[in-house]
SEGU-567010 format. One record per residue (C-alpha): residue number from 1; x, y, z; residue in one letter. Coordinates in steps of 0.001 Angstrom, whole numbers, plus 500000, padded with zeros to 6 digits. Each point is the difference from the previous one (the first is absolute). Example, Ala and Ser with C-alpha at 12.3 -4.5 7.8 and 13.67 -1.06 7.14 Angstrom:
2
{rec 1,{512300,495500,507800},'A'} {rec 2,{501370,503440,499340},'S'} 
***
This chain:
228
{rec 1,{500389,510203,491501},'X'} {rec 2,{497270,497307,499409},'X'} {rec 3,{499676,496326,500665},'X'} {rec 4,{503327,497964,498257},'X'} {rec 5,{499428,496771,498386},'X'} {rec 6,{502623,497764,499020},'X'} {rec 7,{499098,496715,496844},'X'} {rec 8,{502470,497763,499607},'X'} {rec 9,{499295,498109,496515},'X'} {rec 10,{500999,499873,496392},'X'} {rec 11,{496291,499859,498357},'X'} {rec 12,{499655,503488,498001},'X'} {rec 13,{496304,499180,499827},'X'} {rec 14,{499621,499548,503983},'X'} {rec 15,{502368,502603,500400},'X'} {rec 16,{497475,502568,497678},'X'} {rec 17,{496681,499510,501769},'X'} {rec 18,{501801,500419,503704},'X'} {rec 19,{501037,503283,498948},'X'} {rec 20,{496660,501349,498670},'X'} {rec 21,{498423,498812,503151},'X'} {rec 22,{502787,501147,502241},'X'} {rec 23,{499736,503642,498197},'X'} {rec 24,{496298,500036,500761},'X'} {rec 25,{500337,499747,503482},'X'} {rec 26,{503353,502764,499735},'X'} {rec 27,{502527,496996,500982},'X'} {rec 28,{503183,499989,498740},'X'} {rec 29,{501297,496269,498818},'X'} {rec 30,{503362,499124,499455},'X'} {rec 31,{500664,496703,497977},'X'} {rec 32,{503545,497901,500835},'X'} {rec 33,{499623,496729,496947},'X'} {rec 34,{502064,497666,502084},'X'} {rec 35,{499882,498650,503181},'X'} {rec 36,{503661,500637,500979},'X'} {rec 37,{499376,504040,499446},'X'} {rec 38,{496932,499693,501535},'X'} {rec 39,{501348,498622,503118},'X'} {rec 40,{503042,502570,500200},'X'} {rec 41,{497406,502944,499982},'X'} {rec 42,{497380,498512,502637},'X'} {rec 43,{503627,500003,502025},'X'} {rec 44,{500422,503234,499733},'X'} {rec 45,{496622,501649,499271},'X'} {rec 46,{496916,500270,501676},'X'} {rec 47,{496664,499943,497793},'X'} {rec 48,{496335,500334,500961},'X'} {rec 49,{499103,496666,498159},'X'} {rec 50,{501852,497320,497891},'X'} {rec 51,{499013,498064,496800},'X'} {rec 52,{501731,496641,499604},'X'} {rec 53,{499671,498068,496628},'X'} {rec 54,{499831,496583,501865},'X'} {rec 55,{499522,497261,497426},'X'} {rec 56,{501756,501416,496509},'X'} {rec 57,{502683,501378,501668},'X'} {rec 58,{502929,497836,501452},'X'} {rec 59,{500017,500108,503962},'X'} {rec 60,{497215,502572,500039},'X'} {rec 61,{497733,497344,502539},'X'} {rec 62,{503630,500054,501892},'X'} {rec 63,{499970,503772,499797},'X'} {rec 64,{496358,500356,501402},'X'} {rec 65,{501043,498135,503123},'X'} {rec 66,{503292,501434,500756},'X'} {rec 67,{498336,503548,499798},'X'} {rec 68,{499169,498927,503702},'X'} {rec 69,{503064,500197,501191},'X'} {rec 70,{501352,503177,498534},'X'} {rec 71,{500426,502696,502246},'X'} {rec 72,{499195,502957,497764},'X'} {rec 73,{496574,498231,498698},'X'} {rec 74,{499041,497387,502329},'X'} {rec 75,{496528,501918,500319},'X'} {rec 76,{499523,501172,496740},'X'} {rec 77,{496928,499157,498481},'X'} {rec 78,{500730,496658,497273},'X'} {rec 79,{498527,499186,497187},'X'} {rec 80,{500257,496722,498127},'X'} {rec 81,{499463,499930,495978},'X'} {rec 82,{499277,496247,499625},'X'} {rec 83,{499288,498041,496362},'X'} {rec 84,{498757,496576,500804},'X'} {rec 85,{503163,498479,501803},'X'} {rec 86,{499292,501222,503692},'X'} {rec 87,{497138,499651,502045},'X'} {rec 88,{498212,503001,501045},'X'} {rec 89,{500049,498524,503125},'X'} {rec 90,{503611,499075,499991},'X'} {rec 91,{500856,503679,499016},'X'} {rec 92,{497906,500947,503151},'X'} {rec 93,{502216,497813,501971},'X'} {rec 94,{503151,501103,498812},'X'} {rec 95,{499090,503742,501363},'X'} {rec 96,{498010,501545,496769},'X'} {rec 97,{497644,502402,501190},'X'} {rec 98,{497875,500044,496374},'X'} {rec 99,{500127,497926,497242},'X'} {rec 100,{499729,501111,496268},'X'} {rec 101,{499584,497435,497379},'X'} {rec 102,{501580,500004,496607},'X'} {rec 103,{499111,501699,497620},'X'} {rec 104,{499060,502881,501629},'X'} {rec 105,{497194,501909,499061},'X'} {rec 106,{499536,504103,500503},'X'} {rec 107,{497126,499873,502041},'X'} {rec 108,{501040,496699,502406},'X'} {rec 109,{503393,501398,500740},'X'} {rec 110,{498335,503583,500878},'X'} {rec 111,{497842,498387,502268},'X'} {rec 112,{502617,497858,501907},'X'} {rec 113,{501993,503592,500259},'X'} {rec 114,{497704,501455,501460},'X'} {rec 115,{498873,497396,502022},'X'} {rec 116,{503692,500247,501317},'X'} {rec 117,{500260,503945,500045},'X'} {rec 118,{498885,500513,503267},'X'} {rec 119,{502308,496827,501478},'X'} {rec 120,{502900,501651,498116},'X'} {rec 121,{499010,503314,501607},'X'} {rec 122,{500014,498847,503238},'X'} {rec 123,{503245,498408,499536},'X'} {rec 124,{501424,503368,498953},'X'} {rec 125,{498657,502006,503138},'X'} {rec 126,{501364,497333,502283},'X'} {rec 127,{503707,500799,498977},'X'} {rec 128,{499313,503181,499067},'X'} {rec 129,{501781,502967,501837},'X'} {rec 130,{499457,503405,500711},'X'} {rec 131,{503071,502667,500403},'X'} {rec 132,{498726,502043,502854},'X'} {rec 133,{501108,502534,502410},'X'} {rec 134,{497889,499201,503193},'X'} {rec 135,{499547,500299,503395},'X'} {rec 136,{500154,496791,502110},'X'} {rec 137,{499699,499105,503687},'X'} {rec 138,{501238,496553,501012},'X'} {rec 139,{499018,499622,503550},'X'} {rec 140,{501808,497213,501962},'X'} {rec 141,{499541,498643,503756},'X'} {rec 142,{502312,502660,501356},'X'} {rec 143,{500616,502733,497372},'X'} {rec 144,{498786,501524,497202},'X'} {rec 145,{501734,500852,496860},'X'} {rec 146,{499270,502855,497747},'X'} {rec 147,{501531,498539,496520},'X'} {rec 148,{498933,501042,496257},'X'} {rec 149,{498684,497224,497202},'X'} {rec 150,{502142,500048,496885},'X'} {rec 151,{497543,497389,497992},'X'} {rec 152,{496531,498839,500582},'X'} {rec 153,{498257,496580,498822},'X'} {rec 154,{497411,497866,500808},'X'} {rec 155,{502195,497980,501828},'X'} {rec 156,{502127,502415,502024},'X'} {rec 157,{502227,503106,499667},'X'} {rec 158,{503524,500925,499789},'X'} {rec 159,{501022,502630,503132},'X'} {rec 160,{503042,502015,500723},'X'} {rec 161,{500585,501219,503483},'X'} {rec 162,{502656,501248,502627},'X'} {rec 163,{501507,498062,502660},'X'} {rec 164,{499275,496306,500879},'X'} {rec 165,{496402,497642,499995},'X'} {rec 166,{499600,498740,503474},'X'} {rec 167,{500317,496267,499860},'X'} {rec 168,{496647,499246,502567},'X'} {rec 169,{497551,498832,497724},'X'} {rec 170,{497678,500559,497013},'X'} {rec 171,{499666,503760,499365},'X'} {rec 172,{496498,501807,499528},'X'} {rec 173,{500074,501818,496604},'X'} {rec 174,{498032,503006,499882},'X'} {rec 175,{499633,502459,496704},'X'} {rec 176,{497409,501984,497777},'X'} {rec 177,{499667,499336,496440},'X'} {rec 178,{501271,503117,497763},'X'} {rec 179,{497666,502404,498729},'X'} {rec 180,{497042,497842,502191},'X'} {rec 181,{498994,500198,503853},'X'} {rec 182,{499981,496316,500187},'X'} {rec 183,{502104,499212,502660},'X'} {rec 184,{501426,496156,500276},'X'} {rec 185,{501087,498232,503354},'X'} {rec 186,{501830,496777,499415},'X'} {rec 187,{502045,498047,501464},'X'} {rec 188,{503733,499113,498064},'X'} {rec 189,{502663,497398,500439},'X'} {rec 190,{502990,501308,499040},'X'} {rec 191,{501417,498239,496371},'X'} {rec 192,{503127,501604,500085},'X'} {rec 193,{502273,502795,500872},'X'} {rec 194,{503326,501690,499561},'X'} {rec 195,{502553,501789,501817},'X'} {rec 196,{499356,503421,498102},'X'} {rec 197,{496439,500319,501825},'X'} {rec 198,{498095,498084,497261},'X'} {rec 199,{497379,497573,500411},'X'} {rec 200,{497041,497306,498237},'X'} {rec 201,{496753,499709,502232},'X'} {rec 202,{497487,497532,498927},'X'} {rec 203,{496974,500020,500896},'X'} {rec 204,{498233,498096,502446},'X'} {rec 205,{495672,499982,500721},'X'} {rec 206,{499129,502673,497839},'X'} {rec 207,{496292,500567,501116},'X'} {rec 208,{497391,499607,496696},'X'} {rec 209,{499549,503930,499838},'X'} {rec 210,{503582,500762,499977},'X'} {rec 211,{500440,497597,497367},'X'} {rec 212,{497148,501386,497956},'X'} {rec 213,{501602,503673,500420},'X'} {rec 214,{503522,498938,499008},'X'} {rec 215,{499027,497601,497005},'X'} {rec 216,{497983,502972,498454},'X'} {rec 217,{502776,502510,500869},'X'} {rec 218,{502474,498131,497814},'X'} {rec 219,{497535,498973,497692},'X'} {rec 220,{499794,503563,499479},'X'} {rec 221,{503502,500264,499421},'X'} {rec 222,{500740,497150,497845},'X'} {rec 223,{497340,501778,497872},'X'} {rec 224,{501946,502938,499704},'X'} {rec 225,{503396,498047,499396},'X'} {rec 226,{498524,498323,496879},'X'} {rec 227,{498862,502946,498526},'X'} {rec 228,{503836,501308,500042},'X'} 
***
């Protein structure tokens, strides 16, 4: 599946050229035309970037600045659609990451799109998560812990294991990348865990050439999810 975008405005016209552009670049849009239905989705959804009709749409600039504060897309990339009320600045301010002025035009909108692809991108990989079925060593100050990772992000991985963690310290987190021979040493504080032998690790100090092996790993995979 590729990049989600989510406009929340009435204007057809707007609403037109966002879509050509956002088909160019193979993003899906969704369009909500009131500010109420917008803000139930970004509740409830989580989208790669978000379009906010800020001065012809009542609350929109309100919208913009609570987008903050939502859990599901407090990171998203924003994007305010301004008409001569708000500031570019003051959009800026309020969290937009890129302006676009009314009335659109084709080849301005393109260009702030994809200006904002590889942002959006990004974004995606971040919370993005690989299902795996892999090998993991967590290594702590007296034991170590054969356990197997369930999901794997940027971020951290999901693990299922047998037994208890030992409760002395910050664990060593030691796995190969599948289908690779890069092999990652981290260390992991522990986000959270369960009584059924499940567990979060996040990660902590990932050197600059793990990071470089396990961005391109699931930037190969997101690749292959959005051609699904």
């Amino acid at each position: 599946m590729g990049l989600e975008c989510l406009a929340v405005t009435r204007d057809s016209q707007s609403v037109q050229t966002l879509k050509q552009a956002a088909e160019k670049l193979f993003i899906a849009l969704e369009v909500c035309r009131a500010v109420n239905s917008g803000r139930e989705v970004l509740l409830s959804e989580k989208y790669d970037g978000v379009i906010v009709d800020c001065d012809d749409l009542q609350g929109g600039l309100d919208l913009l600045q609570e987008l903050r504060r939502t859990p599901s897309n407090k990171t998203s990339v924003s994007f305010a659609m301004l008409n001569g009320s708000t500031t570019t600045k003051k959009a800026f301010e309020m969290g937009a990451n890129f302006v676009l002025q009314k009335p659109l035009l084709p080849l301005t909108t393109l260009r702030c799109f994809s200006a904002a692809f590889g942002q959006m991108t990004r974004e995606r990989r971040r919370y993005f998560r690989v299902p795996v079925e892999m090998a993991v060593t967590l290594i702590f100050e007296r034991a170590e812990i054969r356990a197997t990772a369930t999901n794997l992000s940027e971020g951290g991985m999901a693990i299922k294991f047998r037994g208890k963690l030992p409760n002395d310290g910050v664990p060593t987190v030691q796995f190969t990348l599948p289908t690779t021979n890069n092999s990652l040493e981290t260390k992991a504080d522990l986000a959270w865990a369960d009584e059924s032998g499940h567990a979060g690790l996040r990660f902590m100090n990932l050197t600059q050439l793990s990071k470089e092996h396990l961005e391109r790993w699931l930037s190969t995979r997101m690749e292959a999810a959005w051609l699904v």
